[in-house]
C-alpha positions in Angstrom: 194.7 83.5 126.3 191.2 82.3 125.5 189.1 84.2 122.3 185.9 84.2 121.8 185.3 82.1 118.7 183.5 84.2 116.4 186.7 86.3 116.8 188.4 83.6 114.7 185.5 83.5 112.4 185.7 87.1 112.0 189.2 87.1 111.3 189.5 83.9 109.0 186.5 85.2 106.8 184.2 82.2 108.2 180.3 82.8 108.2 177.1 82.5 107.3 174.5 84.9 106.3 171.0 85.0 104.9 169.4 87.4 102.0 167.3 89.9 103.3 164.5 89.1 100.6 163.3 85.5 99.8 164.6 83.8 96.7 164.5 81.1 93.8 166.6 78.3 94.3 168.3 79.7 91.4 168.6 83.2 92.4 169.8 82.0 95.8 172.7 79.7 94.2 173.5 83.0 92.5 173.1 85.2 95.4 176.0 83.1 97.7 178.0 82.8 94.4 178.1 86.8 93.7 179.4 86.9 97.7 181.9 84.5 97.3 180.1 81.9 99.4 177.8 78.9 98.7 174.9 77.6 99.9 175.0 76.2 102.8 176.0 72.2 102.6 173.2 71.4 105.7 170.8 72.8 108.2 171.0 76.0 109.6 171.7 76.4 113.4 170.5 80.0 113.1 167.1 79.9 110.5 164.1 78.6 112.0 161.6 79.5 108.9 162.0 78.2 105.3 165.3 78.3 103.9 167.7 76.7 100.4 170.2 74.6 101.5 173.0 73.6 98.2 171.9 69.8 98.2 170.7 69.4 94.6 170.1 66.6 92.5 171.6 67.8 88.7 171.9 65.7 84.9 175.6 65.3 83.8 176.6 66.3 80.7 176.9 63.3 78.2 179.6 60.8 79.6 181.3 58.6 76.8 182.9 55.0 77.9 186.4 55.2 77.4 187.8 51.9 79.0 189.6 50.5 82.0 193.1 51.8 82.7 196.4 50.9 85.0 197.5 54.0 87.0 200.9 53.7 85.5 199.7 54.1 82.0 197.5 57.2 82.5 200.6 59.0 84.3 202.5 58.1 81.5 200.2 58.7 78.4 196.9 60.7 79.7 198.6 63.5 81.3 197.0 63.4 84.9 196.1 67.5 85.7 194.3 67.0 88.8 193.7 64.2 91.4 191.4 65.0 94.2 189.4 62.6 96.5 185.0 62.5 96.1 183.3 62.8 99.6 181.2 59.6 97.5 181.6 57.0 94.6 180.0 59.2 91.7 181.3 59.2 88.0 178.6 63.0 87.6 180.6 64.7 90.3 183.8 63.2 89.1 182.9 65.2 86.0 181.7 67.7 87.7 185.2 68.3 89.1 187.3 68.3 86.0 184.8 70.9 84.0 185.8 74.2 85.6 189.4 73.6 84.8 188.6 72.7 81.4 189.5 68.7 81.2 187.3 66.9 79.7 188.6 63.3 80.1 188.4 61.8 83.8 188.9 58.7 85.5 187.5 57.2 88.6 188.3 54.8 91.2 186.1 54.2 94.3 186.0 58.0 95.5 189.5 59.1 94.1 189.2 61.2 90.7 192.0 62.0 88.3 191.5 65.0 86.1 192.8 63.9 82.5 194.9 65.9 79.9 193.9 63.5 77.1 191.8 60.4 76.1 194.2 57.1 76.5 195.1 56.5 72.5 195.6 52.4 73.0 193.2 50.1 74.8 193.0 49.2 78.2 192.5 46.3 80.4 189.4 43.9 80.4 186.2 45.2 82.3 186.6 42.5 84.2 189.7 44.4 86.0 187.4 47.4 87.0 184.8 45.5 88.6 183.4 48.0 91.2 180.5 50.2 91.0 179.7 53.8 91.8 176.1 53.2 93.7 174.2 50.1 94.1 172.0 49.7 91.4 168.3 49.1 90.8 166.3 47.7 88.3 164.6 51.0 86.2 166.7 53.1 88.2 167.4 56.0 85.6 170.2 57.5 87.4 172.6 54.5 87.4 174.1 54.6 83.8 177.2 54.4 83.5 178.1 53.2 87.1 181.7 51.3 87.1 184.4 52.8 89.1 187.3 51.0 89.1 188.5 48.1 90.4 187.6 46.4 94.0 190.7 44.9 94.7 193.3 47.4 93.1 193.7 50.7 93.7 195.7 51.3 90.7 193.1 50.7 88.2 190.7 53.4 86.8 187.6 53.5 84.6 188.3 56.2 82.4 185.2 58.2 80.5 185.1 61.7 78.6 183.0 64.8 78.0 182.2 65.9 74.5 179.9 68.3 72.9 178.3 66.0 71.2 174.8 67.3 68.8 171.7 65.2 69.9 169.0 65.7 68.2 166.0 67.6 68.6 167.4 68.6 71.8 168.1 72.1 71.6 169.1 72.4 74.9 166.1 71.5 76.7 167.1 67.9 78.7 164.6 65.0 78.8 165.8 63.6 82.1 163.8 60.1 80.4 166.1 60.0 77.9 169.5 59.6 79.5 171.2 56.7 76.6 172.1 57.1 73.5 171.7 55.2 70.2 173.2 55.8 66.4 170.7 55.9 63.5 171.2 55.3 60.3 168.9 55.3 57.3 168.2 54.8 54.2 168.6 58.2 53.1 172.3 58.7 51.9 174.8 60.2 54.9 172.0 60.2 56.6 173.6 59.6 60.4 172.0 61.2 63.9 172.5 60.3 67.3 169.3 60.2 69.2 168.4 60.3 72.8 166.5 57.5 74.3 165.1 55.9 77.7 167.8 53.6 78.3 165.1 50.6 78.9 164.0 51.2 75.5 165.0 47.6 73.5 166.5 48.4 70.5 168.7 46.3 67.9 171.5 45.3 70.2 174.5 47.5 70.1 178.0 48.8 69.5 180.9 46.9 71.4 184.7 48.3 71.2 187.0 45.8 69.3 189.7 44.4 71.9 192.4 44.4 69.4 191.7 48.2 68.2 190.1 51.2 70.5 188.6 52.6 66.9 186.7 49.6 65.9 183.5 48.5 66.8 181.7 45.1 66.9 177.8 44.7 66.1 175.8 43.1 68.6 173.0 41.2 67.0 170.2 40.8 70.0 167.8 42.9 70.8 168.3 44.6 74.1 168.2 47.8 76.8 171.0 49.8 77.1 172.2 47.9 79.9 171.5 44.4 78.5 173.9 45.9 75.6 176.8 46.7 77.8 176.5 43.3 79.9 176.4 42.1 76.3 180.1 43.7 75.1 181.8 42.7 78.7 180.4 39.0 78.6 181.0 38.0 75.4 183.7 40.3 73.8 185.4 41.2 76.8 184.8 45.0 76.0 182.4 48.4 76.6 180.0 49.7 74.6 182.1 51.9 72.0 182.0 55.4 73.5 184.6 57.3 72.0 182.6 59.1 69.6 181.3 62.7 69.5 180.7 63.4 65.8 178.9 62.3 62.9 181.4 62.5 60.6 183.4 60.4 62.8 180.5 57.7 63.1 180.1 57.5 59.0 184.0 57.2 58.8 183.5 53.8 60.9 180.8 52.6 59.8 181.6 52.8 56.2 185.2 51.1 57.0 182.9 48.5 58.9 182.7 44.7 57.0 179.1 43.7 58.7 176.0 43.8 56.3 173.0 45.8 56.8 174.8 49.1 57.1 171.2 51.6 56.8 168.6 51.4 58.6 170.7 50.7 61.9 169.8 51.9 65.4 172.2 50.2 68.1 173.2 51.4 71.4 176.7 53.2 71.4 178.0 53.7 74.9 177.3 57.5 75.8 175.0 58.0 78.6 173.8 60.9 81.1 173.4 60.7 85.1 171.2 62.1 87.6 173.5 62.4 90.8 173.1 63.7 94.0 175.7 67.2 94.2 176.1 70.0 96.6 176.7 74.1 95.5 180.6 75.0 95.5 180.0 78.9 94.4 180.3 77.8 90.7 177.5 79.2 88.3 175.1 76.2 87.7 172.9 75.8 84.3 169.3 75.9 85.5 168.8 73.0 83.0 171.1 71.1 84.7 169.1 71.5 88.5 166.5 68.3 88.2 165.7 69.1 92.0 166.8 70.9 95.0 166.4 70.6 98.4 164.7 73.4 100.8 164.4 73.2 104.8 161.7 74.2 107.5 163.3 74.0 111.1 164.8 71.1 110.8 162.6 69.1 108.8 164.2 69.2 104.7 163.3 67.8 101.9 163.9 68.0 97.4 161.6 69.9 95.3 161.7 70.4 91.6 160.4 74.2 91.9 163.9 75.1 91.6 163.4 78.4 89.0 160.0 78.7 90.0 158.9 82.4 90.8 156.1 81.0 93.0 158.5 78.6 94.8 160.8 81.8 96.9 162.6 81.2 100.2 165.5 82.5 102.2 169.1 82.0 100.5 171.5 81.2 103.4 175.4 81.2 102.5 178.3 79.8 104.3 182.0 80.6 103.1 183.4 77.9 104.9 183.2 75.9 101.5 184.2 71.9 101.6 187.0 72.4 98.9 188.6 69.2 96.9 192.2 68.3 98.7 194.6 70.3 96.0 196.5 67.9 93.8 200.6 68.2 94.0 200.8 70.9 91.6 197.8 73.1 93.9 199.6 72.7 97.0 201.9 75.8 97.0 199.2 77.8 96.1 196.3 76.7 98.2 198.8 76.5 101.2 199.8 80.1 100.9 196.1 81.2 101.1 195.5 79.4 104.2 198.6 80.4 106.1 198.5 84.1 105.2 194.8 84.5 107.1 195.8 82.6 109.9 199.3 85.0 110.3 196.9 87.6 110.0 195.0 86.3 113.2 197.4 85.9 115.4 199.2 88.9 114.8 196.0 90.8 115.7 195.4 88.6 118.5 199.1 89.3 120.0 198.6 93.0 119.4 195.7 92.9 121.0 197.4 91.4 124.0 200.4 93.7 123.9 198.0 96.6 124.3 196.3 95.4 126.8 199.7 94.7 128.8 200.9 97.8 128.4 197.5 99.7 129.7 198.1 97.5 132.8 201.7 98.6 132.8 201.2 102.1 132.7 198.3 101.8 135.3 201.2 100.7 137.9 203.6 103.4 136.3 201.4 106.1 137.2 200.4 104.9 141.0 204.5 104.7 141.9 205.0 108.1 139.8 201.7 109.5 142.5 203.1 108.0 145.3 206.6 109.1 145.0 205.5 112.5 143.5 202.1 114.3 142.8 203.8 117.1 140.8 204.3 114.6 137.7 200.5 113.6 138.1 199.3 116.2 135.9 200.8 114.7 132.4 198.5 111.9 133.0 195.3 114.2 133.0 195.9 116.8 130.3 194.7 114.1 127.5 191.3 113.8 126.3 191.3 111.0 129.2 192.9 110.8 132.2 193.8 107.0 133.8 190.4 107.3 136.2 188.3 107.6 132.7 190.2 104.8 131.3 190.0 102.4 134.1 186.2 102.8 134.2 185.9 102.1 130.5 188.0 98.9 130.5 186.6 97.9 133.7 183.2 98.3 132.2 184.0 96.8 129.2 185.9 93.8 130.1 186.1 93.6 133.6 189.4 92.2 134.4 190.9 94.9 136.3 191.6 93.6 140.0 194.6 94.6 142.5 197.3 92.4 140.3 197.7 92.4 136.9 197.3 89.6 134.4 197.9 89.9 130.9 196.3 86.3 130.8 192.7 87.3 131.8 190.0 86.4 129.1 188.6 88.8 126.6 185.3 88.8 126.6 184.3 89.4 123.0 185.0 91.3 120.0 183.8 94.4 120.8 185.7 94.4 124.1 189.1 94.0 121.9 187.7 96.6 118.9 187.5 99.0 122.2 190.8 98.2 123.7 192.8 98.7 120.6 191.2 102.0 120.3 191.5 103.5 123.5 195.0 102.6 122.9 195.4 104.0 119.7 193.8 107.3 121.5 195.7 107.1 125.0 197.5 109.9 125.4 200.9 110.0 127.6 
């Protein structure tokens, strides 16, 4: 039996819709997210005037360089919550992924990303293990820092970084997308530590490479340098990263007070915490405004990104899909995730097969009632006493759907959803 297809939409919960007033990009995002939808992922078939789509371009919370890991030793020591595949290379939406179930460690290789339970406690392999990258990268191209992901020749090794809440200064929540590196100050000034947010081409005094021998410790570079030059600096000649795992001050006087190099004030060296500006798409989940750099909007067909994203002047049609492109569930979301997709689709076809049934057995009766006239006409009047008799009814299907012909077939096409809506009531209302 063929069903029209927005039948199955209408069944499964599939479809998209458009706000009756025109929106921010912000209020949009929040408009599909309130409906259990998202914005949609591409162009609309259906809007020909100005519409959001959920393309954005959004700033990472602050990523901190872990190291480069074996797969075997993260299942064994890092606690591996989620795995779940990227639709691209991207460390920002490998983060992005791990942050609504609260994990704040991660690890990347090529597109795969492992949500971790806890930062690896011993160091890992050389950087010359995980030797791919996220993007290709560009001279002055702000957006591309950090950027390994893994290794190119093993799938079993992972670049492992983490999210902390670490206090920047002056930054009060407000993001300078210019500023997306980090350095450590220290002065003169006794205790006197800050981490500062810089443009990561800024040249500075060198910076702060992990020890090979111990995760904690940190070696001092002595050139000048970018942030970059700095981490080429740690993997070339010490074999290591920029040391990331820090998030506190307290933390950073701890190690630099244990620290044997001279010249311990008036330091600022590159440490390796970073931000990136990556390329995302709405999932439904609440999004910071300060976190939306640009979005992108469409006319027709013709789209394109615009940084009027909370701007009140800037207000266009919000159109939602709730057929969301969902992460593959790791082993643990399987059961769960598979039981939501069965039950809608037992759902369907129990409908549809009811559906069918009730036609069959209008089509049934129909031949019922001409042998009962033909044999008898006295037993043709408990067919007309209902609120309908079978002349009524066969006019309404054949109206309706217009399969009725000399022989039968429970086979025939329905035409559309309100044909079936009508069928199952007039046979919820025949009366025999």
């Amino acid at each position: 039996m063929v069903i029209n297809i927005a039948y199955y939409f209408l069944l499964l919960g599939v479809s998209e819709f458009t706000s009756e007033s025109k929106l921010t990009w912000m209020d949009a995002q929040l408009f599909c997210s309130e409906r259990n939808s998202s914005l949609i992922q591409g162009q609309s078939q259906y809007v020909r005037g100005k519409y959001w789509t959920g393309e954005y371009q959004r700033l990472s919370p602050w990523i901190h360089i872990i190291g480069c890991y074996s797969l075997n030793y993260l299942k064994d020591n890092s606690d591996i919550r989620r795995r779940l595949p990227l639709p691209t290379p991207s460390l920002g939406l490998c983060q992005e992924s791990c942050l609504p179930v609260n994990v704040f460690a991660f690890s990347i290789q090529n597109n795969m990303c492992l949500c971790l339970g806890k930062i690896p406690e011993k160091n890992g392999l050389s950087p010359k293990q995980c030797d791919g990258k996220c993007r290709k990268i560009k001279r002055h191209d702000i957006d591309s820092f950090p950027n390994d992901c893994g290794s190119t020749k093993h799938t079993n090794i992972f670049n492992v970084y983490a999210t902390s809440p670490i206090r920047i200064k002056n930054e009060n929540g407000n993001y300078n997308t210019s500023k997306l590196c980090v350095f450590l100050c220290t002065t003169d000034s006794p205790d006197k530590y800050e981490f500062i947010p810089m443009n990561c081409d800024q040249v500075v005094a060198g910076g702060f490479c992990q020890e090979k021998k111990d995760k904690n410790q940190f070696f001092k570079l002595k050139e000048y340098g970018t942030w970059r030059d700095s981490l080429d600096s740690c993997k070339k000649d010490i074999d290591s990263y920029l040391y990331g795992n820090i998030s506190t001050l307290i933390k950073a006087k701890e190690m630099i007070n244990r620290s044997t190099f001279e010249g311990k004030t008036g330091l600022w060296h590159w440490i390796g915490i970073a931000r990136q500006i990556y390329l995302s798409s709405d999932t439904g989940i609440s999004i910071a405004t300060k976190s939306v750099i640009q979005c992108k909007k469409c006319h027709g067909s013709r789209c394109y990104f615009t940084s009027d994203c909370d701007n009140q002047n800037e207000q266009l049609l919000a159109v939602c899909s709730s057929d969301q492109r969902q992460p593959k569930p790791t082993k643990d979301d399987t059961k769960t995730n598979t039981i939501e997709i069965i039950l809608p689709l037992i759902g369907c076809f129990i409908v549809i097969s009811l559906v069918t049934l009730a036609v069959c057995y209008i089509r049934r009766r129909k031949g019922m009632k001409a042998e009962n006239d033909s044999a008898s006409t006295n037993h043709s009047s408990q067919y007309t006493n209902g609120p309908r008799n079978i002349h009524s009814l066969k006019a309404i299907i054949t109206s309706k759907l217009s399969f009725w012909n000399d022989t039968p077939n429970c086979q025939d096409n329905l035409s559309d959803v309100s044909s079936v809506v009508t069928v199952v009531n007039l046979f919820k209302n025949r009366s025999y």
